[in-house]
Backbone as a chain_set.jsonl record, in Angstrom:
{"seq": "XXXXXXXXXXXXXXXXXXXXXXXXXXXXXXXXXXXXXXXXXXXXXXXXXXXXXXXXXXXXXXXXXXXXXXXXXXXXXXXXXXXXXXXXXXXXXXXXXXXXXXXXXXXXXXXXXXXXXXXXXXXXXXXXXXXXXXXXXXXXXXXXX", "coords": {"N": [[10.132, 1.977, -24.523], [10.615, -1.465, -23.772], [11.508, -4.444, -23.172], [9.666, -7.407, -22.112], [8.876, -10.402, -19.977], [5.646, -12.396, -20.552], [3.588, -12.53, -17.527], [2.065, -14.658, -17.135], [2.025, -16.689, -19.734], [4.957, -16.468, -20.263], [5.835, -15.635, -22.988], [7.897, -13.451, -24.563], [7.41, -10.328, -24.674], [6.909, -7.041, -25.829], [6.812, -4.097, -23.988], [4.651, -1.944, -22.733], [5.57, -0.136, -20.505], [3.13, 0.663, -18.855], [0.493, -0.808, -17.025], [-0.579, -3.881, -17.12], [1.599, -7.249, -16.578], [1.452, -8.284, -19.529], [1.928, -9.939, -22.411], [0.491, -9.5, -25.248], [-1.489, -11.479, -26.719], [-2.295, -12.496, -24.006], [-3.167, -10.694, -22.75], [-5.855, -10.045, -24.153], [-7.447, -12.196, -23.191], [-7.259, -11.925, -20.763], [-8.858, -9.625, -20.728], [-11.513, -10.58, -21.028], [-11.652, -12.148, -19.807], [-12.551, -10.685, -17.746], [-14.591, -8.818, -18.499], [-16.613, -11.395, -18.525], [-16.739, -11.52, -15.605], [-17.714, -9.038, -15.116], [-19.938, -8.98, -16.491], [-21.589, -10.683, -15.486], [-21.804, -9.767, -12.248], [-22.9, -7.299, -13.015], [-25.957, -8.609, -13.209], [-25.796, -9.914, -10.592], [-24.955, -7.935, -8.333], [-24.098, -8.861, -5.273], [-22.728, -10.624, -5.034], [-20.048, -13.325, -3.243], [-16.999, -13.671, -3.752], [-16.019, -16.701, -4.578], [-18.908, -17.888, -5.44], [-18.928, -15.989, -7.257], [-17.085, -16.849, -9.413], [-17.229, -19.787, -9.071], [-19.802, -19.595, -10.839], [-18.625, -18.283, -13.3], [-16.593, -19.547, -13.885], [-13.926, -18.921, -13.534], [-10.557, -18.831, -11.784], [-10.311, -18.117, -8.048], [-8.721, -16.707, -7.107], [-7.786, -15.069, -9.514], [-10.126, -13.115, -9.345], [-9.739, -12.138, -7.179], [-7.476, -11.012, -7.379], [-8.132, -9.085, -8.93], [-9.621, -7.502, -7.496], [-7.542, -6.645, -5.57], [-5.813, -5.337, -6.77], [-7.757, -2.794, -7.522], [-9.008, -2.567, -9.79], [-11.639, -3.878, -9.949], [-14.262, -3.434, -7.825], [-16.418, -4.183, -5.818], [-19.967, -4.149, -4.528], [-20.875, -2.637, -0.837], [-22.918, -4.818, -0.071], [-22.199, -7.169, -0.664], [-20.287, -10.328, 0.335], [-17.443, -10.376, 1.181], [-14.79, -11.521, 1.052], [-11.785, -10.865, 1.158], [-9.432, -9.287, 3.055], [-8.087, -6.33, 5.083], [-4.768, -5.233, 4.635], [-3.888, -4.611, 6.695], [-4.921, -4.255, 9.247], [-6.842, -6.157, 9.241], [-9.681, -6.019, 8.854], [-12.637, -6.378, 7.005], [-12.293, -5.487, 3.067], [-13.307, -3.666, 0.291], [-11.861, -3.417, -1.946], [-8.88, -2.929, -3.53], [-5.447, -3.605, -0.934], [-5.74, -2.315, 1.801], [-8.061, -0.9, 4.561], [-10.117, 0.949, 4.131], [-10.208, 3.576, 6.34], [-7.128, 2.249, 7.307], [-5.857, 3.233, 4.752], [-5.75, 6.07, 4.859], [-5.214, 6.497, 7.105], [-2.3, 6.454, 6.501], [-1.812, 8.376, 4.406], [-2.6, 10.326, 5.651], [0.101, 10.083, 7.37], [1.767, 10.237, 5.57], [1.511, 12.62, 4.288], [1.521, 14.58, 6.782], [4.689, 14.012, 7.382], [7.129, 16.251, 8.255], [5.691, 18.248, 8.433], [4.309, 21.454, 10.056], [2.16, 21.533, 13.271], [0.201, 22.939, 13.144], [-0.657, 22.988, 10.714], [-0.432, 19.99, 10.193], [-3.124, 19.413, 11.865], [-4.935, 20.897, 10.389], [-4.201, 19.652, 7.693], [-5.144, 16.75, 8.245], [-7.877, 17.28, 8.946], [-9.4, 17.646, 6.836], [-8.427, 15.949, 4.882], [-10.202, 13.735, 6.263], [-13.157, 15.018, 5.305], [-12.549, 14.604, 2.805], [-13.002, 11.803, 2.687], [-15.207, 11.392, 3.855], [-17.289, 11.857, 1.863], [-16.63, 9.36, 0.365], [-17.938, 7.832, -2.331], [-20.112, 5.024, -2.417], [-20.304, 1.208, -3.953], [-20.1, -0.411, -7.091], [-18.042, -0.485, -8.943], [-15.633, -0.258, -11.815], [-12.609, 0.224, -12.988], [-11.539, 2.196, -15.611], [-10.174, 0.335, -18.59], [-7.953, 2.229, -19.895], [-6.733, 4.336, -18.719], [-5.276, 2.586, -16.188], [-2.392, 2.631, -14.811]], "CA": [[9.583, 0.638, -24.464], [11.388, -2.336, -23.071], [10.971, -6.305, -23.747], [9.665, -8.275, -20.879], [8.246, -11.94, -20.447], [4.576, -12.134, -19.976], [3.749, -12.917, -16.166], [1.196, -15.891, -17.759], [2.895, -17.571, -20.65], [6.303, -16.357, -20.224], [6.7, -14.88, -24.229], [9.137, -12.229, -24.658], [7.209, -8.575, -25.661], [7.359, -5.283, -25.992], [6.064, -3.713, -22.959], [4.698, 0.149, -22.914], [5.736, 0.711, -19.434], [2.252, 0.907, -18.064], [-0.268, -1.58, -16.759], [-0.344, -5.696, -16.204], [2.792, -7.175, -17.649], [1.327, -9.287, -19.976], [2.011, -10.393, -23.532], [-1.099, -9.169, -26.112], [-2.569, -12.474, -26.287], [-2.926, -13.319, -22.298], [-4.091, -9.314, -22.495], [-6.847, -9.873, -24.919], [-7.75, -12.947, -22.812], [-7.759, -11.406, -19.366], [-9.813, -8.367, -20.967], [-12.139, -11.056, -22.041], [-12.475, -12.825, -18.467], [-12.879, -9.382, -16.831], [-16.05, -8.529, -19.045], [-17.486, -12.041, -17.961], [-17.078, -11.217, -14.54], [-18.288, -7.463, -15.067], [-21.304, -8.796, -16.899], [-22.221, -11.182, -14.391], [-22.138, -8.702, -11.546], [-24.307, -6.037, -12.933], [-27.251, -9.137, -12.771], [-25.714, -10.399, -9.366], [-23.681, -7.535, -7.399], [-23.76, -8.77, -3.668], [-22.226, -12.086, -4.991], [-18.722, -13.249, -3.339], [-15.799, -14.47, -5.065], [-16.614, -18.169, -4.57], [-19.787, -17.737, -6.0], [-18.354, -15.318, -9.267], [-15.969, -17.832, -9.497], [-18.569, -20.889, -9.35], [-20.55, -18.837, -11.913], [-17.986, -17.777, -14.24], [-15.842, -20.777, -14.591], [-12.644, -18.268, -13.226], [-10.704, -18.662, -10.552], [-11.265, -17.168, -7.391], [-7.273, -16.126, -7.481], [-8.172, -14.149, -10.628], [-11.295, -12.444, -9.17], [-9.105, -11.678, -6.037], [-6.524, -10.221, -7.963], [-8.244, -7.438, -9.981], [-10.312, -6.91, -6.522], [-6.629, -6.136, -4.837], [-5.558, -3.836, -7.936], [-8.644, -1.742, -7.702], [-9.781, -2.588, -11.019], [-12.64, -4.656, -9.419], [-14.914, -2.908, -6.605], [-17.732, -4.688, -5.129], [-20.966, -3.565, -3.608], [-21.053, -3.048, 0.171], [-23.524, -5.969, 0.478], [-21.208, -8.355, -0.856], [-19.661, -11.183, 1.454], [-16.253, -10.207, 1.014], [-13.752, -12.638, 1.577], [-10.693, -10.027, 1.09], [-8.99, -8.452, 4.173], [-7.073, -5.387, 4.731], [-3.335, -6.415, 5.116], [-2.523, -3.881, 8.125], [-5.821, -4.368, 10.484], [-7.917, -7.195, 9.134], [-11.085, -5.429, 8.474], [-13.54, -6.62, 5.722], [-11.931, -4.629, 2.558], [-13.872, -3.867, -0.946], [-10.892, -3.117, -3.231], [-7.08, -2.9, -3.15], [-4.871, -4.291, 0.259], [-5.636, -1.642, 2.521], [-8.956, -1.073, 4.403], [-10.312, 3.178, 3.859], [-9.122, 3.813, 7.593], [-5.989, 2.513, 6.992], [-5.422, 4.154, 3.556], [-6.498, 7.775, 5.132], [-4.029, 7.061, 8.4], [-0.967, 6.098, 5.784], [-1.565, 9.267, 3.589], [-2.481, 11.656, 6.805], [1.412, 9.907, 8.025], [2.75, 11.011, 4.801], [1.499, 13.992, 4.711], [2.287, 15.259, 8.211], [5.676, 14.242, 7.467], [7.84, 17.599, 8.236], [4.405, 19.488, 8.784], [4.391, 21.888, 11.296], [1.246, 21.001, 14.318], [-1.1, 23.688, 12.787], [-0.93, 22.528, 9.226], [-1.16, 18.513, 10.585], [-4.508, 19.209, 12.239], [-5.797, 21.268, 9.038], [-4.882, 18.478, 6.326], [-6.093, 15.949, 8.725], [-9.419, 17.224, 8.488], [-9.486, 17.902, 5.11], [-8.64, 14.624, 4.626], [-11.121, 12.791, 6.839], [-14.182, 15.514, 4.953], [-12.894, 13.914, 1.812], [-12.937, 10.193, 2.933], [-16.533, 11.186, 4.264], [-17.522, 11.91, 0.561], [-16.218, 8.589, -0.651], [-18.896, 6.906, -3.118], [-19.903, 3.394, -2.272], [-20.669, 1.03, -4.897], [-19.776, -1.086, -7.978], [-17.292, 0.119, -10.021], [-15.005, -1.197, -12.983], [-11.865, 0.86, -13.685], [-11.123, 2.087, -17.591], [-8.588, -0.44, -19.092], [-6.883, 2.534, -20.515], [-6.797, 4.928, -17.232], [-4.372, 1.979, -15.705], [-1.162, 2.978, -15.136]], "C": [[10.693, -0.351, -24.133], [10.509, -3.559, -23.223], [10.892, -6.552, -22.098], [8.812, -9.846, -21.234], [6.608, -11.685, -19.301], [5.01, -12.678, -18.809], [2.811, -14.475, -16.545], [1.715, -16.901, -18.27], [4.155, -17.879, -20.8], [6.863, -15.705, -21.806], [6.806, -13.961, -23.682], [7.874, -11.279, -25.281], [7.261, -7.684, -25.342], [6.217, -4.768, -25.21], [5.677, -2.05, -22.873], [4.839, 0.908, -21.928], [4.775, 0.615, -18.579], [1.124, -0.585, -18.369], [0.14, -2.881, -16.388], [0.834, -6.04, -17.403], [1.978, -8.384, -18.566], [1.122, -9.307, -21.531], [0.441, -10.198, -24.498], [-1.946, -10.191, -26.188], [-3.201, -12.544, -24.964], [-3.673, -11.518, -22.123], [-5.429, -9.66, -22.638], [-7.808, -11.025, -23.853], [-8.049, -12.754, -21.256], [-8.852, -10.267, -19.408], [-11.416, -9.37, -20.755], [-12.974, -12.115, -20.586], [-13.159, -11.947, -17.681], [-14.4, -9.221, -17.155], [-16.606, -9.938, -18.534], [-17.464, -11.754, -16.666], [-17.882, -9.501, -14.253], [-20.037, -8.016, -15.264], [-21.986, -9.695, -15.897], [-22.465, -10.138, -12.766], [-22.417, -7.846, -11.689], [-25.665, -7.062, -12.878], [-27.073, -9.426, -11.625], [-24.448, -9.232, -8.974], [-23.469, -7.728, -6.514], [-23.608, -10.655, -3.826], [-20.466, -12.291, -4.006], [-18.083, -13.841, -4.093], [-16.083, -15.728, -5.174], [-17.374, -18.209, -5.524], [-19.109, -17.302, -7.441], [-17.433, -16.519, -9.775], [-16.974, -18.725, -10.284], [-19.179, -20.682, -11.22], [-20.31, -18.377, -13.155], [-16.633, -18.99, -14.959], [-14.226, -20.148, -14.38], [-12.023, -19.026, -12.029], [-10.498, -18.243, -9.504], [-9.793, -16.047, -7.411], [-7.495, -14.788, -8.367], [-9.33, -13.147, -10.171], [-10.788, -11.737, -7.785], [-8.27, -10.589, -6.348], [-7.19, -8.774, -8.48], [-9.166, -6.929, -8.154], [-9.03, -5.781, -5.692], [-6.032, -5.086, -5.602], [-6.345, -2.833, -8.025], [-9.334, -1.921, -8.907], [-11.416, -3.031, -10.902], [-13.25, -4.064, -7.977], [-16.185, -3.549, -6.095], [-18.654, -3.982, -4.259], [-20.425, -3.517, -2.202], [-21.715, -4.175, 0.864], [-22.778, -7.242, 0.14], [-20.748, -9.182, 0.189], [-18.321, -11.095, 0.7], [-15.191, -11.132, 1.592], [-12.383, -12.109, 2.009], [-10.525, -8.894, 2.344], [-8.28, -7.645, 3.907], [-6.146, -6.111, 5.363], [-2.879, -5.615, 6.484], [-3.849, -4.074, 9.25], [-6.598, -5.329, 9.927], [-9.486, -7.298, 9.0], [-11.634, -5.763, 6.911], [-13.198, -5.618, 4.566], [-12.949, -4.993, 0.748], [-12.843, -3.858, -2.285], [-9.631, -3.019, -2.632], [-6.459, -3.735, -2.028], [-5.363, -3.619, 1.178], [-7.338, -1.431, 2.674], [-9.052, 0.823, 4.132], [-9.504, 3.725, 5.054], [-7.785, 3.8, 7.74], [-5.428, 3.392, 5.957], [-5.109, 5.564, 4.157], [-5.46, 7.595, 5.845], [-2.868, 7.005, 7.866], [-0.861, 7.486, 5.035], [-1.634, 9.997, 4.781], [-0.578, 11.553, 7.372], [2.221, 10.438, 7.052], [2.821, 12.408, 4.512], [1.471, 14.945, 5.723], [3.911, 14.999, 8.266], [7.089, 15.365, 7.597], [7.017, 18.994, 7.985], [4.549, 20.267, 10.042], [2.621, 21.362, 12.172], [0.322, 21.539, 13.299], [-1.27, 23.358, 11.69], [-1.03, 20.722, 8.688], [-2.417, 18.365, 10.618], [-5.263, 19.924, 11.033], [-5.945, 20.108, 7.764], [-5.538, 17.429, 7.062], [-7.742, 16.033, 8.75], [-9.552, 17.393, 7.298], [-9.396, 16.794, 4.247], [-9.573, 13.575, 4.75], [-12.729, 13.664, 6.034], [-13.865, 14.184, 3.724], [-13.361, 12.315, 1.74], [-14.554, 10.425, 2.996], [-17.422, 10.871, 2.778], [-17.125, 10.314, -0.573], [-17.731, 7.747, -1.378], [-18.73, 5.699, -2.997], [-20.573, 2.611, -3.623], [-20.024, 0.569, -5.652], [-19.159, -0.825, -8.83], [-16.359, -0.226, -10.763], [-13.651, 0.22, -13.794], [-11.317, 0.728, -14.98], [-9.915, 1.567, -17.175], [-7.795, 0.696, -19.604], [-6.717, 4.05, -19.673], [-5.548, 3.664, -16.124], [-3.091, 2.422, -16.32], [-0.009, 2.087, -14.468]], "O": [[11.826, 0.11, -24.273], [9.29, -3.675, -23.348], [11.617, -6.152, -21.187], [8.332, -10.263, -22.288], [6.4, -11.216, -18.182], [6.122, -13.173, -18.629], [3.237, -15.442, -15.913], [1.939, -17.934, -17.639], [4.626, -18.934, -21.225], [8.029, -15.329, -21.931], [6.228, -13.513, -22.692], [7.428, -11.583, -26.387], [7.813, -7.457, -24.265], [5.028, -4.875, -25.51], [6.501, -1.14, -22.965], [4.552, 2.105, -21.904], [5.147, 0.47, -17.414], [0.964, -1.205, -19.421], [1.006, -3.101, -15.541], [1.027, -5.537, -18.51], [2.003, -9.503, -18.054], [0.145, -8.692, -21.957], [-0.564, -10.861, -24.242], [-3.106, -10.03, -25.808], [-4.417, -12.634, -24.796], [-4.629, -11.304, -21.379], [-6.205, -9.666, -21.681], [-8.98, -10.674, -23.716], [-8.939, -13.351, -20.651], [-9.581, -9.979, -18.459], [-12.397, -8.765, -20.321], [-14.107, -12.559, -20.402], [-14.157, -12.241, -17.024], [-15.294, -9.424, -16.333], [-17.473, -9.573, -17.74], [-18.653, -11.684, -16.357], [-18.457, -9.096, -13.242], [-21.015, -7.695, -14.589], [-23.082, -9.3, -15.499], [-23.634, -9.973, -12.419], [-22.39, -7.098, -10.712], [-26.653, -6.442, -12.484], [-28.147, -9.339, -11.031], [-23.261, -9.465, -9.205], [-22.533, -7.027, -6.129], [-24.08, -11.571, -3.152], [-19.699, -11.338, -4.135], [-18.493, -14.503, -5.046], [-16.579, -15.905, -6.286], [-16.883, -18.524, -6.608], [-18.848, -18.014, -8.412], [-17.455, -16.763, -10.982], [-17.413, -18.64, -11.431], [-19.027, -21.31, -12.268], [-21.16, -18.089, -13.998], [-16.073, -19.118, -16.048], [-13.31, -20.741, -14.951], [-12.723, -19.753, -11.324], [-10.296, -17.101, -9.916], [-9.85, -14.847, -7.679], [-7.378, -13.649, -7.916], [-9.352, -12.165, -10.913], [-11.45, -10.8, -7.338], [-8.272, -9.49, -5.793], [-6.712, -7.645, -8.368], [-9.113, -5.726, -7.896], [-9.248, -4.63, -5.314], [-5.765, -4.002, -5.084], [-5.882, -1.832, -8.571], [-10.398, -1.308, -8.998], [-12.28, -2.581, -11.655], [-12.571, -4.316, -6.982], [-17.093, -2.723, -6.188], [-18.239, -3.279, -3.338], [-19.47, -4.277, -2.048], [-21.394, -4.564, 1.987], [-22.896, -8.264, 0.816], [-20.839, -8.568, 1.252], [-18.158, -11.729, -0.343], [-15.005, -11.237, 2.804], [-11.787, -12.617, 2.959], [-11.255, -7.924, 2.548], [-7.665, -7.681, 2.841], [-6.232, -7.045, 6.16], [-1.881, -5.847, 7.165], [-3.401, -3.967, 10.392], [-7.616, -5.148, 10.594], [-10.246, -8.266, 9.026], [-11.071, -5.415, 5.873], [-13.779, -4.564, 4.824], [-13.173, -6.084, 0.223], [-13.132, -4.263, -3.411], [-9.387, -3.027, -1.425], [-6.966, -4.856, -2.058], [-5.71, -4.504, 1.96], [-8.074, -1.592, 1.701], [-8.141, 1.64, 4.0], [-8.389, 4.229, 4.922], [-7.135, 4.77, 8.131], [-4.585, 4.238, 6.254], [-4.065, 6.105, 3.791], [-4.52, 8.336, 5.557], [-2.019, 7.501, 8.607], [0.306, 7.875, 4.991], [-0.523, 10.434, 5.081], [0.032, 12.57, 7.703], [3.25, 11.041, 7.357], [3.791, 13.164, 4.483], [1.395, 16.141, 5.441], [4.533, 15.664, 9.094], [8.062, 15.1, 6.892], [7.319, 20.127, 7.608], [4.915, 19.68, 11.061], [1.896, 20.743, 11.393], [-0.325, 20.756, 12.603], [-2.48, 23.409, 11.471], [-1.398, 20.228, 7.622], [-3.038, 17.598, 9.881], [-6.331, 19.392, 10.732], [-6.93, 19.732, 7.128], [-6.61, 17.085, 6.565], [-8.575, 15.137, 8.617], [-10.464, 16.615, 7.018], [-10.014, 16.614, 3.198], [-9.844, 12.731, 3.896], [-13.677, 12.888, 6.152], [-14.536, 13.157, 3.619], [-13.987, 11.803, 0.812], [-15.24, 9.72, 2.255], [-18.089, 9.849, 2.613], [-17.278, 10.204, -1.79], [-18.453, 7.088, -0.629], [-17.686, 5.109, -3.273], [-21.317, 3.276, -4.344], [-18.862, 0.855, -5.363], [-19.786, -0.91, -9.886], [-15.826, -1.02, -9.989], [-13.825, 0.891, -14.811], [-10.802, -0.271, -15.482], [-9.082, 1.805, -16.3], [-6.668, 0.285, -19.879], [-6.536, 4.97, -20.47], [-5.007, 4.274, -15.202], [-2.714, 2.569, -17.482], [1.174, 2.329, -14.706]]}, "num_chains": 1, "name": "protein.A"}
């Protein structure tokens, strides 16, 4: 364990290594905005951030943020405001849009591949992408690492 200063308030605490850096109060208090935005988007999921925002009294910064961490996934019908950072395509979660993600891991993993074992994980890769589940989803607070 190791002392750090929240990223919020700035107190000094005792950090466990894993997750958002932030001091147990501004925790308990971001847990606490999260569930209002969770519970509002299981009655409204094809809201955008504006709107959750509007609706929740957050703001949109905060509703951006857990969207770019993954913690926060939005429907496909959503009006997404959030771009991927390497092609500019409409993105539901994290920086990156699926396409990109898939061509960054296929680049790392062809790294010092021979040809015939490129074109095998490449497909193997693109089956799994096919398989990806669309949909609304809320990553466990204690699954963050």
């Amino acid at each position: 364990m190791e002392f750090r200063a929240c990223k919020n308030c700035g107190d000094v605490f005792q950090w466990s290594g894993t997750g958002a850096i932030l001091c147990p109060k501004c925790k308990a208090q971001d847990e606490e905005e999260f569930d209002k935005v969770r519970h509002y988007l299981q009655d409204h999921p094809s809201m955008d951030a504006e709107i959750i925002s509007m609706n929740t009294r957050l703001p949109v910064t905060k509703i951006t943020q857990w969207i770019k961490s993954g913690r926060l996934v939005l429907t496909g019908n959503a009006n997404l405001s959030e771009r991927c950072e390497q092609c500019g395509m409409p993105i539901q979660k994290g920086k990156l849009c699926e396409s990109c993600k898939r061509n960054l891991r296929v680049g790392f993993a062809n790294a010092g591949l021979d040809p015939r074992r490129r074109k095998r994980e490449t497909l193997e890769s693109i089956k799994k992408e096919a398989a990806f589940d669309k949909g609304m989803k809320f990553i466990d607070k204690n699954n963050l690492k």
